[in-house]
C-alpha positions in Angstrom: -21.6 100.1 -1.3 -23.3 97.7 -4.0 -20.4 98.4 -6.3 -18.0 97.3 -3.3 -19.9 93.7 -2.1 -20.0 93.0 -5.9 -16.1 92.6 -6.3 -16.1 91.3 -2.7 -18.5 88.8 -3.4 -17.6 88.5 -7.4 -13.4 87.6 -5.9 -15.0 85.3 -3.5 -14.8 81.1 -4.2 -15.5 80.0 -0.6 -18.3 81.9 1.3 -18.3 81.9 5.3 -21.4 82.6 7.1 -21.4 83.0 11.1 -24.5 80.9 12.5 -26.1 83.0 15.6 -26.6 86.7 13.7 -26.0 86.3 9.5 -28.2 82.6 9.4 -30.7 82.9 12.2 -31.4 84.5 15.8 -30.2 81.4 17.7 -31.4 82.7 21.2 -34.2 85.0 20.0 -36.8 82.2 21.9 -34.4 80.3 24.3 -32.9 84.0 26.0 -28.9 84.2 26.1 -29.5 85.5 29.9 -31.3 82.4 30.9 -29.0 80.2 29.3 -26.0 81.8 31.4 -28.3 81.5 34.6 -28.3 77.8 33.7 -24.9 77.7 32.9 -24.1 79.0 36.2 -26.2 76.5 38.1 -24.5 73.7 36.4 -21.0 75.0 37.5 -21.8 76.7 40.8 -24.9 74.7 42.1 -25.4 77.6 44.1 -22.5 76.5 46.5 -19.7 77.9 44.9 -19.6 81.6 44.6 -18.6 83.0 41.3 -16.3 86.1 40.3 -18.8 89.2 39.9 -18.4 89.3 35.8 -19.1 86.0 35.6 -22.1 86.0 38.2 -24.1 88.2 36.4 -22.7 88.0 33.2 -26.0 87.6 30.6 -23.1 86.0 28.2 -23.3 82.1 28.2 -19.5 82.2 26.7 -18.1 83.8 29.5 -19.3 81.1 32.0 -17.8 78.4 29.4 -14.5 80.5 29.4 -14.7 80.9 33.6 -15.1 76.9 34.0 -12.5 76.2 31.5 -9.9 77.8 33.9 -10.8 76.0 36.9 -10.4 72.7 35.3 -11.1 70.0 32.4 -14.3 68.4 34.3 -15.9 71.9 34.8 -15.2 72.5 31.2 -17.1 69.9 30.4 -20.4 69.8 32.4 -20.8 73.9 31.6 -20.1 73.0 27.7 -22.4 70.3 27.5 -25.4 72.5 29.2 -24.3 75.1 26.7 -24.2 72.6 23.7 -28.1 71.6 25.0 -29.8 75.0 25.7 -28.5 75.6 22.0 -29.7 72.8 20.2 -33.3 73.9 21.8 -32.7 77.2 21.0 -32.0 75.9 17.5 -35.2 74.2 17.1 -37.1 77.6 17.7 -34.9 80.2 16.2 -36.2 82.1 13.7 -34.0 82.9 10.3 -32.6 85.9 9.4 -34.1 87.9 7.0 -32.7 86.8 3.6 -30.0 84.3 4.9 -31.8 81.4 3.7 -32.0 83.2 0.3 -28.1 83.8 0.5 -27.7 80.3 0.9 -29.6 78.9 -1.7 -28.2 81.3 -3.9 -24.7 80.8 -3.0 -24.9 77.6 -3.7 -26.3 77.5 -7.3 -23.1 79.4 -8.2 -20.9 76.0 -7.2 -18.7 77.6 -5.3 -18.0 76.8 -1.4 -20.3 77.8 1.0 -19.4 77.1 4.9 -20.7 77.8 8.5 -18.4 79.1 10.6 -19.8 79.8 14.3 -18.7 79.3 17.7 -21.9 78.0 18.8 -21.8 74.2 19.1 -22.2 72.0 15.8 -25.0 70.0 16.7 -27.4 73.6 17.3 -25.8 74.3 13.6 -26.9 70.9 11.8 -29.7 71.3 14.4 -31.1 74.3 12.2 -29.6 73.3 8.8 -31.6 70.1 9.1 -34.7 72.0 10.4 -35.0 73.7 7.4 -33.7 71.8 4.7 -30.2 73.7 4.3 -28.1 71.4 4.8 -27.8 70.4 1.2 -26.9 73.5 0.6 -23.9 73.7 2.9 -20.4 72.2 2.2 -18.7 72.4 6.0 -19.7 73.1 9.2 -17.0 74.3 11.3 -18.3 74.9 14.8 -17.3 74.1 18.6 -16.9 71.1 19.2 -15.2 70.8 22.6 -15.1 73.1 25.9 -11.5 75.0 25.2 -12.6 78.5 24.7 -9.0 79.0 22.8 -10.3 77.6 19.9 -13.1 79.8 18.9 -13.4 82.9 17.7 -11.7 85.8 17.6 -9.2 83.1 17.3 -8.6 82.2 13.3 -8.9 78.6 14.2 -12.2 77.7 13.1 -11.8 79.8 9.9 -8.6 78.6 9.3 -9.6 75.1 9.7 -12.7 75.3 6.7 -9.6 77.1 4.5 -7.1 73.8 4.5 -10.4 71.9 4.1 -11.0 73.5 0.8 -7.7 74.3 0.0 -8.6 77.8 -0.6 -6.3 80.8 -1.5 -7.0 83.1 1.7 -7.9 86.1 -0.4 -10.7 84.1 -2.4 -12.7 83.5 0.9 -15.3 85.8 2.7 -16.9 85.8 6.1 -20.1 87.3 6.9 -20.1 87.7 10.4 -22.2 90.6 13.3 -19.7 91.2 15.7 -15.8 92.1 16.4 -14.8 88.4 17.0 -15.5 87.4 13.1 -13.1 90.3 12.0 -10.7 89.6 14.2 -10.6 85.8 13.5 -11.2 86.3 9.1 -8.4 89.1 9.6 -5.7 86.4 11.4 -6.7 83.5 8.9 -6.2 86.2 5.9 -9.7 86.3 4.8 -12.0 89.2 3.5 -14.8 90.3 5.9 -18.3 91.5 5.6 -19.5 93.2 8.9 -23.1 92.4 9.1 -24.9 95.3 11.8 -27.9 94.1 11.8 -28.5 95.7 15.2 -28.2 100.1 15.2 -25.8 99.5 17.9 -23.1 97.2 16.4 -22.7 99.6 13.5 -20.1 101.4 14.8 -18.5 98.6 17.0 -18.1 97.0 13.6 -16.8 100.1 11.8 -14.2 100.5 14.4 -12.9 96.7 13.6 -12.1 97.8 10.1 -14.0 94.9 8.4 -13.6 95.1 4.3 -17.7 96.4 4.0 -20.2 97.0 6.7 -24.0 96.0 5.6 -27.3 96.5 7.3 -29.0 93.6 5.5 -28.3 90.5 3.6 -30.8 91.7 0.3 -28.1 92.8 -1.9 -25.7 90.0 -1.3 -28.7 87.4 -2.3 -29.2 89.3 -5.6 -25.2 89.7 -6.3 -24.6 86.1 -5.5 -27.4 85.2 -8.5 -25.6 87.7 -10.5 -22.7 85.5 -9.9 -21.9 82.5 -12.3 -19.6 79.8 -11.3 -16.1 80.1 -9.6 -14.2 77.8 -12.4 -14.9 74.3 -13.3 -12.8 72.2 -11.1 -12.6 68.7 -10.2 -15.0 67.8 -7.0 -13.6 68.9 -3.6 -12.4 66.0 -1.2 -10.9 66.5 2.4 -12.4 66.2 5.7 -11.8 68.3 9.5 -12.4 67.4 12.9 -15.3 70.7 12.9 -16.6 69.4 9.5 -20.1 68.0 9.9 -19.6 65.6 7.1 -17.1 65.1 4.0 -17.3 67.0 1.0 
């Protein structure tokens, strides 16, 4: 396995790291379930009744994808609860073993290194901020509006931090924990790195035929400092509508 993330990792220029999961456990203090339950009272007000998935549904993104089809003002009000209860779940989150290592590490090589997450982007600079990452961290590309169509296991946000850098597809790698982030690396052409870091995703995550399924982030932190820079190249320029600032 350490011989397979090496030439992952060693053929990678731009890095991708999912937010909630690889970077931190966004809702490990602010609970996914409650956040729904708010969600809910913010689209329902306990008037309307809601389609049994959705009602008890302890997923806050399928409410957001429920109001989206019942129109562009419900869409909004559900995805600006949603954008809140993260941001405060940001502020408590606790980080993932090792990510912040990754990151730090990554980015002493000099190549790209980008957050791609369908959580909102002000929970991601949020978090970046809170601990002094953001430096660290070319591009965030992150939700930015209520259209569920536009986030993963759609390419769209991946895609989107590729034309930024103007990066061959097979030189960039996502490190993502669930289906979605294979799907989405797989349909913008990208390498993937399956990160179970829950017993009960591993074989989920096998069965979506990622390029390398890992338990921990250790041995990526001490191949990326093995890892000496990408090429010399003249200083990336560009901008996207998910970026959270130019690079």
């Amino acid at each position: 396995m350490d011989d397979v993330l090496r030439r992952i990792l060693r053929s990678t220029e731009l890095l991708l790291l999912d937010f909630d999961g690889p970077l931190c456990a966004l809702f490990a203090e602010v609970p996914a379930p409650h956040v729904a339950d708010r969600l809910r009272d913010v689209l329902s007000g306990g008037r309307t009744r809601l389609p049994p998935e959705i009602e008890h549904s302890p997923d806050p993104f399928d409410v957001l994808a429920h109001a989206a089809t019942l129109g562009t003002d419900e869409a909004h009000r559900v995805e600006a609860a949603l954008r809140a209860s993260e941001v405060d779940a940001a502020l408590l989150a606790p980080p993932t073993p090792d990510a912040h290592n990754l990151v730090r590490a990554w980015h002493k090589t000099g190549r790209g290194l980008a957050i791609v997450s369908n959580n909102s982007r002000e929970a991601v600079n949020t978090y970046l901020h809170r601990h002094f990452l953001a430096q660290h961290v070319h591009v965030v590309s992150a939700r930015t509006g209520p259209d569920p169509r536009l986030l993963k296991p759609s390419p769209h946000l991946v895609e989107a931090v590729i034309s930024t850098f103007g990066t061959p597809p097979g030189a960039v790698t996502l490190i993502g924990d669930s289906a979605s982030d294979v799907v989405a690396s797989r349909g913008a052409h990208a390498k993937v790195i399956a990160f179970a870091n829950k017993v009960h995703k591993r074989r989920t995550l096998r069965e979506a035929a990622p390029d390398l399924v890992v338990t921990a982030l250790h041995d990526a932190v001490d191949c990326a400092r093995d890892l000496g820079p990408w090429r010399e190249s003249a200083p990336r320029t560009g901008d996207c509508w998910e970026c959270s600032r130019k690079i």
